[in-house]
C-alpha positions as CSV (number, residue, x, y, z in Angstrom):
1,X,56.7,-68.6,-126.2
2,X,58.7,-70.7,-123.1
3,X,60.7,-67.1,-123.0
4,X,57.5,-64.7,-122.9
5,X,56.4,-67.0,-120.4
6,X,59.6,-67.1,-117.7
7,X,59.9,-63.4,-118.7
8,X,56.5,-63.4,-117.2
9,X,57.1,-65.7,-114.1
10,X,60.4,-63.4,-113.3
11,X,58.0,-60.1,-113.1
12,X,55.0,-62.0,-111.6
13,X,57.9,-63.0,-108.7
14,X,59.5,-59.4,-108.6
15,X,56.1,-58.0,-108.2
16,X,55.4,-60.0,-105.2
17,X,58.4,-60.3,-103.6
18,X,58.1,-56.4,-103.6
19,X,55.0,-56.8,-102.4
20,X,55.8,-59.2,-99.3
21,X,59.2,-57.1,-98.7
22,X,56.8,-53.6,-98.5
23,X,54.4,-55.3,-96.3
24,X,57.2,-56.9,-93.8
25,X,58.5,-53.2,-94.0
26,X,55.1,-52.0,-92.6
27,X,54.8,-54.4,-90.3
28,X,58.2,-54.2,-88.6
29,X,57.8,-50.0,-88.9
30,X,54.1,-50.8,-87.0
31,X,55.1,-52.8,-84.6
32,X,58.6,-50.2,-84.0
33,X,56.2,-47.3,-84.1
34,X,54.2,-49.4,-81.0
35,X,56.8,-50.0,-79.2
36,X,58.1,-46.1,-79.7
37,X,54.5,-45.2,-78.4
38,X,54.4,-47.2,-75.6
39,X,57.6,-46.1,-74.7
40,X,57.2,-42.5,-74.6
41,X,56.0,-43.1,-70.4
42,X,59.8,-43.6,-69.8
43,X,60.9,-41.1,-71.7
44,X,58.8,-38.8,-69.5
45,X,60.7,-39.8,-66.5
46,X,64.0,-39.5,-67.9
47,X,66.5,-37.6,-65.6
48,X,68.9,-35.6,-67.5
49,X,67.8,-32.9,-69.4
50,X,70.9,-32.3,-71.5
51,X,71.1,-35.9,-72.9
52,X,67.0,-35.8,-73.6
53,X,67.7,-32.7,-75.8
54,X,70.0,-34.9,-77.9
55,X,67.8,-38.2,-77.5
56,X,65.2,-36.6,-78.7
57,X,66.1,-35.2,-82.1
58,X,67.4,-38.8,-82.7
59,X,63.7,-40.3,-81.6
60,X,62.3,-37.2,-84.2
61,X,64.4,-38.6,-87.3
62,X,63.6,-42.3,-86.2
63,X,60.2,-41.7,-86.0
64,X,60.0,-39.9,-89.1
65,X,61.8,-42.5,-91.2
66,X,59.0,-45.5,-89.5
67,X,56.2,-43.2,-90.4
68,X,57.5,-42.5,-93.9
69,X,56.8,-46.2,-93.9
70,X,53.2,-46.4,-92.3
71,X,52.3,-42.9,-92.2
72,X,48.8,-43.8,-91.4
73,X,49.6,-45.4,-87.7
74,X,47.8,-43.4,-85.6
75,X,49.8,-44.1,-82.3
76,X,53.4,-43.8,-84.6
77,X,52.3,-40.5,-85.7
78,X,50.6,-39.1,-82.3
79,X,54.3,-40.3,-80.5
80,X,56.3,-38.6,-83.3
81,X,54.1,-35.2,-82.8
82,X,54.8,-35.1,-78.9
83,X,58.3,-35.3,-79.8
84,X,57.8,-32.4,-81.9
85,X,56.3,-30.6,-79.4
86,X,58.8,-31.2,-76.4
87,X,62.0,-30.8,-78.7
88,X,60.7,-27.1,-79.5
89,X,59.6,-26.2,-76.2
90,X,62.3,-27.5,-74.2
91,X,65.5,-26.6,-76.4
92,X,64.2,-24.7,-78.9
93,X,62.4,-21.8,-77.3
94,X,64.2,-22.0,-74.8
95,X,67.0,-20.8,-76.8
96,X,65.1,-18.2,-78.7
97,X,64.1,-16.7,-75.3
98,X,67.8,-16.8,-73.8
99,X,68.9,-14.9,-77.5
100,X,66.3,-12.4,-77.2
101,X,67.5,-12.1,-73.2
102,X,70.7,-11.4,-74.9
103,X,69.5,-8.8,-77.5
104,X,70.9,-11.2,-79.9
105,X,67.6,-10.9,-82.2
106,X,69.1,-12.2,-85.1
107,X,69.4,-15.8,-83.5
108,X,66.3,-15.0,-81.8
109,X,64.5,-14.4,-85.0
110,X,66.2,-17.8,-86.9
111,X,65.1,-19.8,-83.7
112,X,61.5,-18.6,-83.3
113,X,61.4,-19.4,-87.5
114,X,62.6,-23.1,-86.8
115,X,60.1,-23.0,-83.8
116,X,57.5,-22.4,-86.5
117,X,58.5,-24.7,-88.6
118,X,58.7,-27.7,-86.1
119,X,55.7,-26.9,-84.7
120,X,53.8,-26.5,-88.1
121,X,55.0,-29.8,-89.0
122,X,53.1,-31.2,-86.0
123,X,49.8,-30.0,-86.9
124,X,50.5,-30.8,-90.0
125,X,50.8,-34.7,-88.7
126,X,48.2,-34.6,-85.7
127,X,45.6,-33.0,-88.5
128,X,46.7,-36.0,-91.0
129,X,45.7,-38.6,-88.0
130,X,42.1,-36.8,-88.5
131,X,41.9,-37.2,-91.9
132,X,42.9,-40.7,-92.1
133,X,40.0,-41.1,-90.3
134,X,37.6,-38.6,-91.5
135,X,38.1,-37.4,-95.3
136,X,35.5,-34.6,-94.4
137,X,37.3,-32.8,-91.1
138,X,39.1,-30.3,-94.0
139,X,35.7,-28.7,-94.9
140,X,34.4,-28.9,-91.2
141,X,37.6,-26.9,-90.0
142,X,37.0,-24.6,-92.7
143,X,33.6,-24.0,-91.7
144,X,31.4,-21.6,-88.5
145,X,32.5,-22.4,-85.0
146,X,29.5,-23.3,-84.1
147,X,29.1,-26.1,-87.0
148,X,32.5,-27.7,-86.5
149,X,31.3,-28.0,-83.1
150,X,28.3,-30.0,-83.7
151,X,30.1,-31.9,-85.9
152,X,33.1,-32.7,-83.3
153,X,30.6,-34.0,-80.6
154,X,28.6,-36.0,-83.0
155,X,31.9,-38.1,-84.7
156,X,34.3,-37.1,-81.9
157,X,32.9,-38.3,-78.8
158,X,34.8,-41.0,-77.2
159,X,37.0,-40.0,-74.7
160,X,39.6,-42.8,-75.1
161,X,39.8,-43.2,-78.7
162,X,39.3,-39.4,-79.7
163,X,41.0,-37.3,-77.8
164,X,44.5,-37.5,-79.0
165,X,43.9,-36.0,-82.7
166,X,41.8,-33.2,-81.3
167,X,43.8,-32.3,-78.5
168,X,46.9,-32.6,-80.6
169,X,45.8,-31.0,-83.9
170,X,44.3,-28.1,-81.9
171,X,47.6,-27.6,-79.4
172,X,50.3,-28.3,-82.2
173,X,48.0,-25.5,-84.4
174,X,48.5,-23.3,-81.3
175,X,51.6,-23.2,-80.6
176,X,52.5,-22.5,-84.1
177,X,50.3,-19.6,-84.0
178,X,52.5,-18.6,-80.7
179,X,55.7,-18.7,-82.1
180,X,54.9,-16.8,-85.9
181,X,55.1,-13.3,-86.8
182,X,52.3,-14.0,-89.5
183,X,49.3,-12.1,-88.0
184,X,47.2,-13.7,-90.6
185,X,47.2,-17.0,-89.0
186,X,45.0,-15.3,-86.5
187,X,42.0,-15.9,-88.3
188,X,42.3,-19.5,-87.6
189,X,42.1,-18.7,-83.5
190,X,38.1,-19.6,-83.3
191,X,39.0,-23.0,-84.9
192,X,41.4,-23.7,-82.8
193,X,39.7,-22.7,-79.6
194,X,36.4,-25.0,-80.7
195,X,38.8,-28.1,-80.8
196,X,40.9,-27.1,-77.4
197,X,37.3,-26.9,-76.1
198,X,36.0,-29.9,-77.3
199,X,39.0,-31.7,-76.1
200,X,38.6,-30.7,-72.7
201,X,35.2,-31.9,-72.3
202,X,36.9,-34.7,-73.8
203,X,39.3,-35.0,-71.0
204,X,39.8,-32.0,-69.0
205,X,43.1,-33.9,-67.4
206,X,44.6,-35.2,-70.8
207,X,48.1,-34.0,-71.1
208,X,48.3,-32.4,-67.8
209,X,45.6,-30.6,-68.3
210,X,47.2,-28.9,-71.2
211,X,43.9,-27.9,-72.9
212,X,43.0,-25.5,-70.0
213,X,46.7,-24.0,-69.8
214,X,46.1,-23.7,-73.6
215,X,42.4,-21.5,-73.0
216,X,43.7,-19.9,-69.8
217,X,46.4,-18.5,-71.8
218,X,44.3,-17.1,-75.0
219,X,42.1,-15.3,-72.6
220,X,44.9,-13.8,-70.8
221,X,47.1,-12.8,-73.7
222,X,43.8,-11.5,-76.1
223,X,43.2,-8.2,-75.3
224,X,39.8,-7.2,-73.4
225,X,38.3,-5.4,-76.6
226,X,38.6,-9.0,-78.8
227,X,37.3,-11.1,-76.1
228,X,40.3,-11.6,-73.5
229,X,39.3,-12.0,-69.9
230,X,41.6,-12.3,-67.0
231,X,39.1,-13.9,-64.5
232,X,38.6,-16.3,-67.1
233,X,42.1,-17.2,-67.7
234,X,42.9,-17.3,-63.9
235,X,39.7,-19.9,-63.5
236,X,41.3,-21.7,-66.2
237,X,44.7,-22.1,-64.6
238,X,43.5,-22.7,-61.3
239,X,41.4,-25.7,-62.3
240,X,44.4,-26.9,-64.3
241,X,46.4,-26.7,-61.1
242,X,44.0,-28.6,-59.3
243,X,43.6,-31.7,-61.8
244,X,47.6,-31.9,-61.5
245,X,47.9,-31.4,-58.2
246,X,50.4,-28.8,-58.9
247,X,52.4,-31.7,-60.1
248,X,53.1,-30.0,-63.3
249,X,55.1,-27.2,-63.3
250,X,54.1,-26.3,-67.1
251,X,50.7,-25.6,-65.6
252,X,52.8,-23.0,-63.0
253,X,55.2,-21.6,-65.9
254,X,52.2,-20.6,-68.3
255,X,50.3,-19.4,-65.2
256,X,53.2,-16.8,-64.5
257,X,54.2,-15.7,-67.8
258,X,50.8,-15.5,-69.5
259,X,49.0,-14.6,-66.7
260,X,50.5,-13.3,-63.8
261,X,52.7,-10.7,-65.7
262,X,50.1,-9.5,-67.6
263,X,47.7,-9.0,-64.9
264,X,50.5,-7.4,-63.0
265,X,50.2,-9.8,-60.0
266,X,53.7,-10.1,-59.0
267,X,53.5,-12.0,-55.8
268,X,51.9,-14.6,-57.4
269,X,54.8,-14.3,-60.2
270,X,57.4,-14.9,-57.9
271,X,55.2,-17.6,-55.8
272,X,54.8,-20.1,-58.9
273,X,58.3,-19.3,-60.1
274,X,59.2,-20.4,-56.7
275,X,57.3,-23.5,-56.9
276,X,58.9,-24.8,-60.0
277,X,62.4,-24.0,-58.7
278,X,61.8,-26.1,-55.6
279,X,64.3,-29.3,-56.0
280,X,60.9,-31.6,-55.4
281,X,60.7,-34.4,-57.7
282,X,57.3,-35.1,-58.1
283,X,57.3,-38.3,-60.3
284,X,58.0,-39.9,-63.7
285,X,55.3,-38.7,-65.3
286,X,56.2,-34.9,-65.0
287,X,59.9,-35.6,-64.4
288,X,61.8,-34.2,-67.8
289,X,58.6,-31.8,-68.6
290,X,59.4,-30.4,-64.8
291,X,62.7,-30.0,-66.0
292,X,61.8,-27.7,-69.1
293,X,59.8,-26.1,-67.3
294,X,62.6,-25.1,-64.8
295,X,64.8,-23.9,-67.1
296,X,62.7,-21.4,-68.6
297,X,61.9,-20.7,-65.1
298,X,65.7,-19.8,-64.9
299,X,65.4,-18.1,-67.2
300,X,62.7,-15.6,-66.2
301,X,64.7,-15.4,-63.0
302,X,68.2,-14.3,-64.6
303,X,66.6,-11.8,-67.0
304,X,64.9,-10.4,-64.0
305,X,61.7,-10.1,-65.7
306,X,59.9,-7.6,-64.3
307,X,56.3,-8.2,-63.0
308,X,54.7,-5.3,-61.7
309,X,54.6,-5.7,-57.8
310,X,51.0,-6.6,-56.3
311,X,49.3,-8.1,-53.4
């Protein structure tokens, strides 16, 4: 009986000391993941762009070993899906586009994959920060337009607080979409667009103004017959501009390729192309983004890609 009973004692301790050691683990991966977060406002500013490329795929595994931990930390999970984002924008398709500049489309085709890939596993996290807090956003999203829009402004309405899973869910969701060679995922476009749009009334300056480069770039790209409008997409970009104060040259970049070129303006190609490639540093905030941006900028310019000449 004494034996049954220490027997018991020795799991009862196990148990809790497991226990304690599993919540200390949260803790400490909670207050990392704030820390991370708060962080990510430096990172932003940081000046070289060849040691960020590196520094971030080590922030991507840290991050996704702390959220393996507390995987329903909001702020952990919103950092970690930023870092997504810039990592496959900045390096990633940056080198897709520089292989297909080189008619190398085999390394083209394995980059825009990976692309896909990181990109998918960023909505992926950005919609799991929704349904943490909302069990029922699967069956909105899979519902009419109209519907899930209702339903955003009536449990999605703070500005502050609610912004950053919509904007990110929507943009990550996006961006997949941009990089696949699935046309199905198409069908999910009117989803999308309902959350870009209720994020910008959200915050029309959140991101740099990332929700209108997003819009301004689906109406460009979409061709007239399905709903694409140019005068849209210019009034998009031009109020994106103005919210940055031309600031952000990832407002400029979208604004050339995705618009420009396909409206065959090419003065106002080569004008924003010029703007990003001006040596101004216009702050922390933009700093490493303005770097990106530049280099794809380069890259446009070395290729020579040709947009039709125009007033």
């Amino acid at each position: 009986m004494h034996s049954l009973r220490v027997a018991w004692l020795t799991v009862l301790t196990s148990t809790l000391l497991a226990t304690a050691a599993c919540d200390m683990s949260r803790f400490a991966a909670d207050q990392a993941g704030g820390i991370a977060a708060s962080s990510s406002a430096y990172m932003r500013g940081f000046w070289d762009y060849d040691i960020a490329r590196h520094g971030t795929a080590a922030a991507i595994m840290q991050l996704e070993s702390m959220h393996s931990v507390t995987p329903a930390n909001e702020e952990l999970t919103l950092a970690l899906v930023s870092t997504y984002v810039g990592h496959a924008f900045g390096w990633v398709e940056l080198d897709m586009e520089r292989a297909r500049a080189e008619h190398d489309f085999a390394t083209a085709n394995r980059l825009r994959a990976r692309a896909e890939w990181i990109y998918k596993r960023a909505r992926d996290l950005a919609l799991g920060t929704m349904r943490v807090r909302d069990a029922g956003i699967d069956e909105q999203l899979k519902g009419e337009p109209d519907a899930l829009r209702q339903y955003l402004r009536r449990h999605y309405s703070d500005p502050k607080a609610d912004i950053g899973p919509v904007f990110w869910t929507a943009s990550t969701w996006g961006a997949m979409l941009g990089v696949t060679d699935q046309l199905e995922g198409t069908i999910d476009l009117p989803t999308i667009r309902v959350l870009i749009e209720h994020s910008i009334s959200l915050d029309p300056a959140y991101e740099s103004a990332a929700a209108l480069v997003f819009l301004g770039g689906m109406y460009a790209q979409t061709p007239p017959d399905f709903g694409g409008d140019l005068a849209k997409s210019k009034n998009y970009f031009e109020q994106a501009l103005k919210l940055t104060a031309r600031r952000s040259h990832i407002v400029q970049l979208n604004y050339a390729k995705l618009y420009a070129q396909t409206a065959g303006d090419g003065a106002l190609f080569r004008a924003l192309l010029n703007e990003i490639l001006a040596p101004e540093d216009h702050g922390n905030d933009v700093r490493l983004s303005n770097k990106m941006a530049r280099r794809h900028a380069e890259l446009l310019s070395q290729v020579q890609v040709q947009a039709p000449s125009g007033n």
